[in-house]
N, C-alpha and C positions, 0 to 999 in steps of 0.2 A: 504494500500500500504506500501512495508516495501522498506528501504534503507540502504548503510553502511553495505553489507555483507563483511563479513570478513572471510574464510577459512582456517579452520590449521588442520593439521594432529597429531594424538595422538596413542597410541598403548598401550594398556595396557594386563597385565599377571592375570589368573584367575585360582582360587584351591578350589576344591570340598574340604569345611572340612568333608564330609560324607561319601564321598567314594574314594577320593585322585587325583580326575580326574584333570590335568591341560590342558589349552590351552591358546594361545595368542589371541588377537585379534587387528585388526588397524581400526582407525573411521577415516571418512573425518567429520568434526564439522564447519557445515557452523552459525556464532554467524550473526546475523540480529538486528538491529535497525528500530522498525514500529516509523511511523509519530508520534509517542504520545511519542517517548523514551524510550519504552520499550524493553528489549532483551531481544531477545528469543536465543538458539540454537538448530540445528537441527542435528542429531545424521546418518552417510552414513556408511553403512559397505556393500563391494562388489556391489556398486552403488546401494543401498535397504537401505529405511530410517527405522532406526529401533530404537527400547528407546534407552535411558543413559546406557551406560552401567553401570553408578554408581547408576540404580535400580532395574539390575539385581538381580533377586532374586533364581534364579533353576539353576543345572548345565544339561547340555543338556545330559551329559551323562547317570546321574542315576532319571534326573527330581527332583532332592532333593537340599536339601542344609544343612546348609549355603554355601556363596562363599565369596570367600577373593579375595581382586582385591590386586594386587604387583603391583612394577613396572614392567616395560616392560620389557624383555628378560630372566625373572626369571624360568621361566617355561624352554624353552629351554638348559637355563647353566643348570638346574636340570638335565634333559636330557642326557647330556654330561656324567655324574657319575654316571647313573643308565645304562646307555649300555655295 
């Protein structure tokens, strides 16, 4: 039985070093405290529980990698100066 959930929202930016793909992404990260003390977090993106993004490892676009996680909005202000 787990207790002490705590919910925060995160968003992080992400760059194919292989082939220059960028995207954003936002997690819901519900952190949990079980009976023994232990925490855990649990990773929501689009209401779908999915890994860390900090192990992601493939970019969806070319399925390769590596990937560089930025901070948040990096990809987008990118955006702005290549249109």
């Amino acid at each position: 039985m787990e207790r002490d959930t705590e919910t925060i929202h995160e968003a992080y930016s992400f760059v194919c070093l292989h082939c220059g793909h960028g995207w954003e992404e936002e997690y819901e990260i519900r952190h949990t405290n079980d009976l023994a003390g232990h925490r855990r977090a649990e990773y929501f993106s689009h209401g779908r529980r999915v890994p860390s993004p900090l192990t992601l490892a493939d970019c969806p676009d070319c399925n390769r990698g590596p990937i560089r996680i930025l901070r948040p909005g990096r990809v987008k202000n990118a955006r702005t100066y290549l249109a």
